[in-house]
Each structure stands twice: as C-alpha cells, then as structure tokens.
C-alpha positions as CSV (number, residue, x, y, z in Angstrom):
1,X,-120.2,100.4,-23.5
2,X,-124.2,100.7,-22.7
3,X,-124.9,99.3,-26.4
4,X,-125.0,96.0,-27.0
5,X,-125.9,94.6,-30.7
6,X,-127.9,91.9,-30.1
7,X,-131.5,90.2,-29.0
8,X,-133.1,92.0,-26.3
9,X,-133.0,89.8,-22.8
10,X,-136.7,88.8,-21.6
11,X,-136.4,91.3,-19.2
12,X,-135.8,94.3,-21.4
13,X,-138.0,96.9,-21.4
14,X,-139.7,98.8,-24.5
15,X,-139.3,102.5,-25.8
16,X,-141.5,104.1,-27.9
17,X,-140.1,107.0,-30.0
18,X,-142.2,109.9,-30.6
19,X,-141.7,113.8,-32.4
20,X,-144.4,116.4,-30.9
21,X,-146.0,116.5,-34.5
22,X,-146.5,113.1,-34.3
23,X,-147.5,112.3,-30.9
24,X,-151.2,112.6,-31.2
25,X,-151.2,110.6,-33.9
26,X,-149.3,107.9,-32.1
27,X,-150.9,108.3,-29.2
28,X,-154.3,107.8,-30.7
29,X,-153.3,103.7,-31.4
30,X,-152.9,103.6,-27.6
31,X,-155.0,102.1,-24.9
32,X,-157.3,104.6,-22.8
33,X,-155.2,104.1,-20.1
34,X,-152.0,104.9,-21.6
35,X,-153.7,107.8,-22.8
36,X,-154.9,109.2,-20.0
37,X,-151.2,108.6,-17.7
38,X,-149.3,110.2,-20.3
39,X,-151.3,113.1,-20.5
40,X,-151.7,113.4,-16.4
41,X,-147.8,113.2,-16.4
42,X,-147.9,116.2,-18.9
43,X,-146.0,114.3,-21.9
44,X,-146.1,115.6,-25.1
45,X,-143.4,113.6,-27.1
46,X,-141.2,117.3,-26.6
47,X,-137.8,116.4,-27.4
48,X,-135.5,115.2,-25.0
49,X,-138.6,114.5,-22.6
50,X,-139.6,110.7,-21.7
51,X,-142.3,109.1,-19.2
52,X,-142.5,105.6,-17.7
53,X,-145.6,103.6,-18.6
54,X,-146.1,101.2,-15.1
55,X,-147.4,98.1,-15.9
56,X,-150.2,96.2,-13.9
57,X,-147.8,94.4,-12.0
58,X,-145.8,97.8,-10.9
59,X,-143.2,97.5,-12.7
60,X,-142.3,99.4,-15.6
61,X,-143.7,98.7,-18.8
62,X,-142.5,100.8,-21.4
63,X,-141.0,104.3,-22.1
64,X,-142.2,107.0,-24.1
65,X,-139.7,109.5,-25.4
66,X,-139.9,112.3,-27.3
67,X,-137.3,113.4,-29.9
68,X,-136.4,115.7,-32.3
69,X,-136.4,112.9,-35.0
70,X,-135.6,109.9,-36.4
71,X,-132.2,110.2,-37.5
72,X,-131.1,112.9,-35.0
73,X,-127.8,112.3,-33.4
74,X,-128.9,113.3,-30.1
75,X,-132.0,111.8,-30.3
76,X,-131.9,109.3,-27.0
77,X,-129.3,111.1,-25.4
78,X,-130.8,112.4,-22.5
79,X,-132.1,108.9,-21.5
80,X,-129.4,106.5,-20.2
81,X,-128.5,108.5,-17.4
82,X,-132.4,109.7,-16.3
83,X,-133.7,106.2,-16.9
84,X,-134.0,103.3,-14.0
85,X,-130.8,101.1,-14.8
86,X,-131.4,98.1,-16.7
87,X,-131.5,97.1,-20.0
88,X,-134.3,98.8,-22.7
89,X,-135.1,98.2,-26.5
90,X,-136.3,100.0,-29.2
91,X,-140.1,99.1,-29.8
92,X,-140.9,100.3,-33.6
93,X,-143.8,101.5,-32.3
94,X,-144.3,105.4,-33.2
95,X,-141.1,106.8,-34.9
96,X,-139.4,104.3,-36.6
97,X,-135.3,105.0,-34.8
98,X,-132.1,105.3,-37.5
99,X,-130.0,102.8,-36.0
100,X,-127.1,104.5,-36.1
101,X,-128.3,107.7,-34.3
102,X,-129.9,105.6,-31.5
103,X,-126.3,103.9,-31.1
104,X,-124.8,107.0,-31.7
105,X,-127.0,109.5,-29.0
106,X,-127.6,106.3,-26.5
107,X,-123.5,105.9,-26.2
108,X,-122.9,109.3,-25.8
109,X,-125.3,110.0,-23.6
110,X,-123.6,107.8,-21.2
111,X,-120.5,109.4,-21.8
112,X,-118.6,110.9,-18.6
113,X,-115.3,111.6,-18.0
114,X,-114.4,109.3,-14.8
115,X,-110.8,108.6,-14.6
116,X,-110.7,110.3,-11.4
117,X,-114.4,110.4,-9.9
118,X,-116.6,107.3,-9.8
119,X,-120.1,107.7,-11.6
120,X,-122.5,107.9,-9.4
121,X,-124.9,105.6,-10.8
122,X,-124.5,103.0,-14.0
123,X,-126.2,104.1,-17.1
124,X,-129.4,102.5,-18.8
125,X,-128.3,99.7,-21.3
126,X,-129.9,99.6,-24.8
127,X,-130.2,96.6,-26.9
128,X,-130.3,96.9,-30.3
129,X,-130.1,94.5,-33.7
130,X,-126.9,94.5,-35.0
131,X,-126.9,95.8,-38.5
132,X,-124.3,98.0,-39.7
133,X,-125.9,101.3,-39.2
134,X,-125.8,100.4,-35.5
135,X,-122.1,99.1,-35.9
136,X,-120.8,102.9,-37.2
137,X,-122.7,105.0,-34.8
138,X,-120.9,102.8,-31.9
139,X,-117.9,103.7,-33.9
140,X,-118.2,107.5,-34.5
141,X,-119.5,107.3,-30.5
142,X,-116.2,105.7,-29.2
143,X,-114.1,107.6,-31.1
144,X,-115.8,110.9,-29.8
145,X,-115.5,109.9,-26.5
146,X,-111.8,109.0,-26.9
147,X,-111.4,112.6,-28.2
148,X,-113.3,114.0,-25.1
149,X,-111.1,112.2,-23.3
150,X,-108.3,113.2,-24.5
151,X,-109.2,116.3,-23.6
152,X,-110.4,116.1,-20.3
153,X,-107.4,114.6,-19.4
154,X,-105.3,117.0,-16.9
155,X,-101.9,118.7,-18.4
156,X,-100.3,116.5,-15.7
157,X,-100.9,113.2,-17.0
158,X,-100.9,114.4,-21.1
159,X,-98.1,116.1,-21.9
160,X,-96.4,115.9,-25.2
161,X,-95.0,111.8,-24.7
162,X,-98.2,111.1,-23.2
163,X,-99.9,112.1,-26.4
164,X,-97.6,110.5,-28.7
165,X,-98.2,107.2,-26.6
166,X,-102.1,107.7,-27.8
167,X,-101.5,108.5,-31.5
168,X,-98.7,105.6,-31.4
169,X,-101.7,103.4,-29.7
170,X,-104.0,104.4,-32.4
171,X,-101.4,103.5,-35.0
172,X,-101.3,100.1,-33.7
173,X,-104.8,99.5,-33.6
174,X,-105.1,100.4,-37.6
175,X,-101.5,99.0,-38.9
176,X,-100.3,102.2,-39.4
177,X,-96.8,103.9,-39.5
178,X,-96.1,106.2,-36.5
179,X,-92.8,108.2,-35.7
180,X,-92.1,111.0,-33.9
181,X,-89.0,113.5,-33.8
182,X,-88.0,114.8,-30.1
183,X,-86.3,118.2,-28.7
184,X,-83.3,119.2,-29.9
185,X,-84.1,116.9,-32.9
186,X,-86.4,119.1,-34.0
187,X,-83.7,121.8,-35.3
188,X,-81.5,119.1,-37.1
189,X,-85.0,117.8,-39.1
190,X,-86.5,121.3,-39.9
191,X,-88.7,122.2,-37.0
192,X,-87.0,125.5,-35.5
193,X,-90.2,127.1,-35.5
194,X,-92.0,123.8,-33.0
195,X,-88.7,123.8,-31.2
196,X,-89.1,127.4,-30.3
197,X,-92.3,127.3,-28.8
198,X,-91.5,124.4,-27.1
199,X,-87.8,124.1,-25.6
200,X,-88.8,125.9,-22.1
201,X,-90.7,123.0,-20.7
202,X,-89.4,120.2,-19.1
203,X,-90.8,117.9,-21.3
204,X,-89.7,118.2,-24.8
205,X,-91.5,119.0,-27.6
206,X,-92.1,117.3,-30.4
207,X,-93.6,116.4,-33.9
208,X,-95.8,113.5,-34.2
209,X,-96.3,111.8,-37.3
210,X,-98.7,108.9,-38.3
211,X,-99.0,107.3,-41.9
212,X,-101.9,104.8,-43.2
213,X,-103.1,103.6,-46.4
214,X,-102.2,102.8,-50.2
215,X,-99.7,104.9,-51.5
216,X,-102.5,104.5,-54.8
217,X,-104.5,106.6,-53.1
218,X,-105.0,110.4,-53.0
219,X,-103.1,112.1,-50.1
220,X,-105.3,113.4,-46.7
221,X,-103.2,115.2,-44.6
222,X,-104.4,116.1,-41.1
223,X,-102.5,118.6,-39.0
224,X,-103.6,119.0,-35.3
225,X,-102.3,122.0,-32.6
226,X,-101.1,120.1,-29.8
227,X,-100.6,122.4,-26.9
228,X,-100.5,120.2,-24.3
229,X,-100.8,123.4,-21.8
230,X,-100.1,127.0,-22.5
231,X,-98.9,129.1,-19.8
232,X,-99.0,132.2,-22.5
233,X,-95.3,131.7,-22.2
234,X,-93.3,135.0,-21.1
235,X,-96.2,137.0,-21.8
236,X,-98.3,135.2,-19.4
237,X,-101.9,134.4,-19.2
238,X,-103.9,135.2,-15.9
239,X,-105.5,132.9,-14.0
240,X,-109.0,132.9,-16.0
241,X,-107.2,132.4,-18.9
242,X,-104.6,129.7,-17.5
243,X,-107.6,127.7,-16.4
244,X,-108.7,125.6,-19.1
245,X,-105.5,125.3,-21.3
246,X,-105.5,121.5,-20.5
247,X,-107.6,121.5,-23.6
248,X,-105.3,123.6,-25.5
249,X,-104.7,120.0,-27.2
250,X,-107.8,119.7,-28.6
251,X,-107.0,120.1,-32.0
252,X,-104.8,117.5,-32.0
253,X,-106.8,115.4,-30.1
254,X,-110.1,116.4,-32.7
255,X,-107.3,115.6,-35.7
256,X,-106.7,112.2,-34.2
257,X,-110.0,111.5,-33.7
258,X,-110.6,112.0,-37.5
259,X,-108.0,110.1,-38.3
260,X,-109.3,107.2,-36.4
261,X,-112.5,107.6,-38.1
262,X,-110.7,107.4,-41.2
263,X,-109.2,104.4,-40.8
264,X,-111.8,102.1,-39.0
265,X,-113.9,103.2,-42.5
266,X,-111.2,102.3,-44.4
267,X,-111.8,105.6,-47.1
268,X,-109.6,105.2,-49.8
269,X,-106.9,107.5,-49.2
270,X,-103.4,108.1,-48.0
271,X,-103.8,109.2,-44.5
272,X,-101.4,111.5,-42.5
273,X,-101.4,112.8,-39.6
274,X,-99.0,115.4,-37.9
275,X,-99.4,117.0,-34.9
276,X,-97.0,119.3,-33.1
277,X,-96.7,118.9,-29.4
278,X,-95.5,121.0,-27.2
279,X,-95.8,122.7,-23.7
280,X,-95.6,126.6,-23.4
281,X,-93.8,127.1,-20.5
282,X,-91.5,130.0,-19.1
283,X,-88.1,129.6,-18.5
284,X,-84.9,131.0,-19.0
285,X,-84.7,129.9,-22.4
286,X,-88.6,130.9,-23.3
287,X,-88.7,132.2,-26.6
288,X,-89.2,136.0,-26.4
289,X,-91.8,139.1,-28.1
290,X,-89.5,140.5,-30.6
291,X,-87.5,137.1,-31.1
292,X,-87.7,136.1,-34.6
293,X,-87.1,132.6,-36.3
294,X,-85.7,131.5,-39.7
295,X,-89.4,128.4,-40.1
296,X,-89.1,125.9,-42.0
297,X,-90.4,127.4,-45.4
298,X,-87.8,130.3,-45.4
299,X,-90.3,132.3,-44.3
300,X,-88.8,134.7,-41.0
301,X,-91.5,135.2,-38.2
302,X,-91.7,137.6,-36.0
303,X,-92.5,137.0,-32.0
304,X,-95.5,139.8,-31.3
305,X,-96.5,137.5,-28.4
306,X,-95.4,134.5,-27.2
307,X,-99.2,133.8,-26.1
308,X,-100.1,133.4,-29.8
309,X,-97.7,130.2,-29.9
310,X,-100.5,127.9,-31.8
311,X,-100.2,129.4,-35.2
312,X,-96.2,129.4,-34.6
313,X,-96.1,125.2,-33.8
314,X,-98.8,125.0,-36.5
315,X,-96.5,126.7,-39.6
316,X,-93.8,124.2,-39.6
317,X,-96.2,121.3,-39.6
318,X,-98.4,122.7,-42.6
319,X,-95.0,123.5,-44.5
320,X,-94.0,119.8,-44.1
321,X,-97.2,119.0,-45.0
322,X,-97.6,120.8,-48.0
323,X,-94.2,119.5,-49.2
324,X,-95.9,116.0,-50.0
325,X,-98.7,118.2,-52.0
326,X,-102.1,116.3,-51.0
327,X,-105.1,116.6,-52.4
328,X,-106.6,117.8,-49.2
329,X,-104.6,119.3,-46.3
330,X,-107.3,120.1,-43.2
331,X,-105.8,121.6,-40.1
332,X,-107.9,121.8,-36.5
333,X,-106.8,124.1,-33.9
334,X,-107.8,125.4,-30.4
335,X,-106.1,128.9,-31.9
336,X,-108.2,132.3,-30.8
337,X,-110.7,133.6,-28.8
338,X,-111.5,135.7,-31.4
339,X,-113.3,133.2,-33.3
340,X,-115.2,132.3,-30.2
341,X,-115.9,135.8,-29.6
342,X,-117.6,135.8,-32.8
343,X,-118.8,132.3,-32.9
344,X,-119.5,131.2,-29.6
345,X,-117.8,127.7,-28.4
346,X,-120.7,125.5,-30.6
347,X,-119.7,126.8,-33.6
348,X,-116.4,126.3,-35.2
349,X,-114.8,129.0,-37.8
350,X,-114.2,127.0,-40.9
351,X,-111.3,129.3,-43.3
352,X,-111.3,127.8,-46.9
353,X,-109.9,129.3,-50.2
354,X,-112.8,128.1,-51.9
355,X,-116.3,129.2,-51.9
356,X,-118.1,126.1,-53.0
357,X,-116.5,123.7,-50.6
358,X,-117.0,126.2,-47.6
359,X,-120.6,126.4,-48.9
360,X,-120.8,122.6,-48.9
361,X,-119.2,121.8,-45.7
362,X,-121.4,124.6,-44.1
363,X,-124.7,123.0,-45.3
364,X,-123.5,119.5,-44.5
365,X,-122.6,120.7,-41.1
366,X,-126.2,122.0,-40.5
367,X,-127.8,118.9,-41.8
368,X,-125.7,116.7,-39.5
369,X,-126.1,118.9,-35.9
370,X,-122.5,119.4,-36.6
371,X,-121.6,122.5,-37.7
372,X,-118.9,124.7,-38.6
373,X,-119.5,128.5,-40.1
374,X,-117.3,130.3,-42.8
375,X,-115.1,133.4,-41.7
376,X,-113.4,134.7,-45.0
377,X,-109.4,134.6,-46.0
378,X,-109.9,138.5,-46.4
379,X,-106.4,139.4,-48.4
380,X,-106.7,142.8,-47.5
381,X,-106.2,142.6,-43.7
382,X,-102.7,140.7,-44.9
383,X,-100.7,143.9,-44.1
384,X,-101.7,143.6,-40.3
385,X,-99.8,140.6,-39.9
386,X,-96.6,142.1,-42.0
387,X,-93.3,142.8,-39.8
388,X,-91.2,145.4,-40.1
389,X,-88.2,143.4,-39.4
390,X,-89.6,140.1,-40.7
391,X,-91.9,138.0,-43.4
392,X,-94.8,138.4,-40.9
393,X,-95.8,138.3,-37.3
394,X,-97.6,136.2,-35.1
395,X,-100.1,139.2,-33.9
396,X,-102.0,141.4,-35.7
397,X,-101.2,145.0,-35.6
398,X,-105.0,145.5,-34.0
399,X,-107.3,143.5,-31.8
400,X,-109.9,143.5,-35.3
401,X,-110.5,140.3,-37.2
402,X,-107.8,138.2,-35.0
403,X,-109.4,134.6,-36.4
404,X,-108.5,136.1,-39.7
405,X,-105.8,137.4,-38.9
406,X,-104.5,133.9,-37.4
407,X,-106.0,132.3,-40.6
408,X,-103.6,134.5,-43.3
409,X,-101.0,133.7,-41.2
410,X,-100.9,129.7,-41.8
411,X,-101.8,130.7,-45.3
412,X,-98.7,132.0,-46.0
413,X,-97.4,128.3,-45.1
414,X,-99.6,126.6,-47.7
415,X,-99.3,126.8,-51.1
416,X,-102.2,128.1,-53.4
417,X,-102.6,125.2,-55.1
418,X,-103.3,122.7,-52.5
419,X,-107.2,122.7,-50.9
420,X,-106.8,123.7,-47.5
421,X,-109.4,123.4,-44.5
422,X,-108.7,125.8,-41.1
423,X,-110.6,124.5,-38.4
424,X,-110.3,126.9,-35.4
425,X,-112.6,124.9,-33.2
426,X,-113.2,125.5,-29.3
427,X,-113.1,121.3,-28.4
428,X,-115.2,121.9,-25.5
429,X,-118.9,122.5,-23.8
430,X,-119.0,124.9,-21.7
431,X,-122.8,124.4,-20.9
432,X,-124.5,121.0,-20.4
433,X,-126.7,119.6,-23.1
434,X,-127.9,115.7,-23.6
435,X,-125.3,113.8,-24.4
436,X,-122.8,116.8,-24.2
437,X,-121.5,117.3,-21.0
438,X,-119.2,120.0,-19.4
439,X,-115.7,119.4,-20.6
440,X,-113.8,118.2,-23.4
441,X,-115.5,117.9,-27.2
442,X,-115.3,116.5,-30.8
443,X,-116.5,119.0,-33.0
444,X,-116.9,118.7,-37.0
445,X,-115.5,115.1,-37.1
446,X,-118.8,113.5,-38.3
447,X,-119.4,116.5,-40.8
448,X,-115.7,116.4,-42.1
449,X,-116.0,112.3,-42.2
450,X,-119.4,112.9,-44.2
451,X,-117.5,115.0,-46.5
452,X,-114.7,112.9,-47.4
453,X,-116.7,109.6,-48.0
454,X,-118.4,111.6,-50.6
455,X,-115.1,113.4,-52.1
456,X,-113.4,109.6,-51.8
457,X,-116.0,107.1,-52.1
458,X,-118.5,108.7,-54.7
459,X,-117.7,106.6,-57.3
C-alpha cells in the first residue's frame, strides 16, 4: 500500500490542496516568492496539475496541487506516480482534503497491474491521520484494485477454479459460507442452462455460491457473469472481438468486489453471492444456434447465437436466486456491446423496474463520480426475443435496442415482485485517466455500496 495511517516522518514533505476558484485566494496568504515560482511555472491550481515548491536548501519544500475538490475521489490521483518518491502529507493549508478521498484517489493512483511486468518506479507514499474516513477509502481502494485485478488477470491463469479459489478466499477472510457445484453436477442440481454454455471447455463450469450474515436480516443477492473467456463459441468471434474477453469476468469479478465491500462494512443484511463460471469454448460438444434447453425455471430457450452466452449462464443463477425471494436481487454483467454502443465504456446501463430507484441510483451515481445511466425495460420490444419453437431466444430478432433486448430477457427469470438491479457494465478503461489506468475496472461499486447503507442502515 502507498498509505500509511499514521504521523508523518520528519522527513515528509507537505502538499497544499487547491481548486482553480480558490487558488488566488490561497495564494494570496503566500510568500512573494512562492508567488512569483508558482506563477513562472504556469500553476493555476487546474485540476490534476501540481508544482514543487524548492526550498532554500534545494530540496523540495512543499507541493501544490490542484483539484477538482475536496471530497473528489480522484482528487490526488494523478500524484503518486508523477511525484519524486518519498513520503508526503497533507498540509491543511488551502482546501481542507476529505480523508477518505485522499486515501481513496492516493491508493489508486498507484494502482498498476504488475503481476507480470515490474513497475518501473515506486510510487509517492502519503501519510495521513488515521481516522476512520481514511480507514474506508483504503478499504473501497483495495477492494477496487482486487476487482481490477481480477480482471486484468489473463484467461490462462483465471479460469473458472481459479475464480472460485478467489471468492472461496474472500469467504475466508469474512467467515462466510462458500460452495460451489462442478460440471456434470450442474444438471443433477438444476443448472442445464450454465452447463450448456459451459461443458465444451476443458475446464468445467460451474456455479459459485457465497453466504454471509444473520439470517435476521433482509436478503441481498448478488449475481455476477463469470465468463472466464468467450470464444463466441461455434459462432465464433474474430480476432478484434476475441481480444479482450479475458475481462468477460468482470461482472463477477465487480459482484465480488461488492460483496467484499459488503461485508468489511458489516451492512446489516443477508448476503449472497452467485456467480456462474464458465469458459465458452468450441468443441465437439459446443452447444449449438438452434439448440434449445429446458432452464431451470421451466422456461425453454432458444440458441439464436451461441455468442450471446452471458444472458444464457446468467438465467439459471437469477432463477435460483429469486427462489429465496430477497429484498433486493442486483445482477452485474459484461453482457452487450450494445449498451456500450450507446453508452460508451464509462457509463454503465442500469435496467430497473422501478422509476424512483433508477432515478435515485442515477443521481447518486453522478454525485459520487460513479455513474450508471437508465435504459428502459420497454415491454413492447418483448416479442423480438419470442421463439417460434421456444419460451424466448437469446437474440433479438433485429440488431435495435440489443441492451434491452438482453435486459427482458433475464426479466423473464425474475419475478415481478422482487426489486431487481441489471448492471450491464463494461469493467474496463479503455483510455488512461488519473488513477484509472488501461485495463481492468470497478464500476458502480461505491454508488451501489452508497445506496445500500442508506436502504439498510437508515435507521
């Protein structure tokens, strides 16, 4: 970790937070000196900028940054990896820094994925008090980065076991119940439809299952798409499109990472997690187009395309799930490129039956720099995912509204009475931002955490 909760060592340098409304005024209580360097160095407390103050003695003595503000969760992220190495502190002088977005955005702006290539340089440490505000952003910051992780982690080394070993790791850390049911299994418990999708690969696929929590306490059931990689199955993907489906995962691996966040806040629920893991692989026992299967609802699906496999893995989970009836069933999925053709990868389609909590999640999402936008459940674009020969299929009948069309399609697997979050999420930055680089990403976790600590912890 680059944050340490604690008192700065004698040698720790100061940082001096700053907005670009504010900046004259702070820089009015400064020195002439000061003064003059910052503005010969061109800083104008823009955010995501900084400049070094030098001291008489040449050395460093201070760091002006500029950011957005206060309580921004990206606020220092652009300086542990542009700053000299050593260890810095927040002064208090100009913007007084929320602890837990200075632990939060420092963290995770040190954040790189090197399992397999050393950094090249270690990041800037930051010292800071240790109050709790500081102890949850380190929280929310490791658990993001376990989710990026997750990930970024090539198909090769996270299949299906391998991301059963992390949920079952996860479970251990929290004293929570973990189980899984394996291959062939699968048919004998009531999972044709993840066994399907699955039974090509070498590795088996499987359904994941964790369990935390009084059973006093209102249900939470989180249901992550665990695609460990996806060919496209028989009707295979090109090259372009085969490229990144390491991170096909990443709902599961964004579900976990809400679970985790869950339990080290100890919200007063009954947690569950289930993710379906799989591999989509060809062989001569791939599932086929035009195949259909008896799922675990009684509802028969029809194959259109066996690239369309998320939503297939993702019905027998939610129909297990919604046999429990929570209070709140939220699923996160890597599942089309429709929604990012509409969305773009930053922002995830959020599908809810009801208007107040979209609404709400929405405006929380904007407040937090982690958002989510609403697509609509539109009933009316049902009878594109109807079958001739079966209940429904897996494609719609035209390339139009596929995110919704993906969206009715779990519907059908969740009864109306139960609220229900869709997450089709994107788990990854294609572009480089502070704190947010290429690769693997948590999306929604610390709006959808925000959300249930009011819905659970209100009173």
């Amino acid at each position: 970790m680059t944050v340490s909760l604690a008192k700065p060592p004698r040698d720790s340098i100061p940082i001096h937070t700053t907005a670009s409304a504010q900046f004259a005024a702070h820089a009015a209580q400064l020195d002439a000196p000061a003064r003059r360097w910052l503005q010969s160095v061109g800083f104008n407390g823009a955010p995501d900028t900084h400049a070094l103050l030098p001291g008489p003695d040449g050395r460093i003595a201070g760091v002006w940054a500029g950011v957005h503000d206060a309580a921004h969760p990206w606020a220092l992220a652009a300086l542990p990896k542009a700053l000299p190495p050593g260890h810095y502190h927040l002064s208090g002088q100009g913007l007084a820094m929320d602890s837990a977005a200075a632990a939060l955005s420092w963290e995770l702006g040190s954040y790189a994925f090197d399992l397999y290539k050393a950094r090249r340089r270690e990041p800037a440490q930051l010292v800071l008090p240790s109050v709790e505000s500081a102890h949850r952003g380190l929280i929310t910051a490791g658990v993001v980065s376990a989710t990026r992780d997750l990930v970024n982690t090539p198909a090769e080394a996270m299949g299906p076991e391998e991301l059963a070993e992390a949920v079952r790791l996860v479970a251990r850390q929290h004293g929570a119940r973990f189980k899984q049911t394996v291959g062939d299994k699968l048919l004998g418990a009531g999972f044709p439809a993840i066994h399907a999708v699955g039974r090509a690969a070498v590795r088996a696929p499987r359904l994941i299952e964790l369990n935390w929590g009084e059973p006093k306490h209102p249900r939470v059931t989180l249901v992550g798409k665990g695609v460990c990689f996806d060919s496209g199955g028989l009707d295979i993907k090109g090259a372009d499109g085969m490229r990144l489906m390491k991170k096909d995962m990443g709902g599961a691996a964004n579900a976990l990472g809400l679970a985790q966040l869950i339990m080290a806040m100890k919200l007063p629920v009954r947690l569950q997690l289930l993710i379906p893991a799989v591999e989509n692989a060809i062989a001569g026992n791939a599932y086929r187009p035009g195949d259909v299967f008896k799922t675990r609802n009684g509802l028969h699906i029809e194959i259109g395309n066996t690239d369309a496999e998320g939503r297939v893995i993702l019905c027998d989970a939610l129909a297990y799930a919604a046999e429990s009836r929570p209070d709140l069933l939220i699923d996160m999925a890597t599942l089309t490129g429709a929604a990012r053709v509409a969305l773009g990868g930053q922002l995830p389609a959020l599908f809810c039956r009801r208007m107040d909590l979209a609404r709400d999640l929405v405006d929380r999402g904007l407040a937090l720099h982690d958002p989510m936008w609403h697509l609509p459940l539109w009933d009316a674009y049902h009878a594109g995912i109807e079958s001739d020969i079966a209940d429904i299929v897996n494609t719609g009948k035209s390339a139009q509204a596929g995110a919704i069309n993906a969206a009715l399609f779990l519907a059908d697997f969740v009864p109306a009475g139960i609220d229900w979050l869709h997450l089709d999420l994107f788990a990854w930055n294609d572009t480089a931002r502070p704190g947010r680089p290429v690769g693997g990403e948590a999306q929604t976790l610390r709006t959808l955490l925000a959300y249930l600590e009011s819905r659970y912890t209100s009173a």
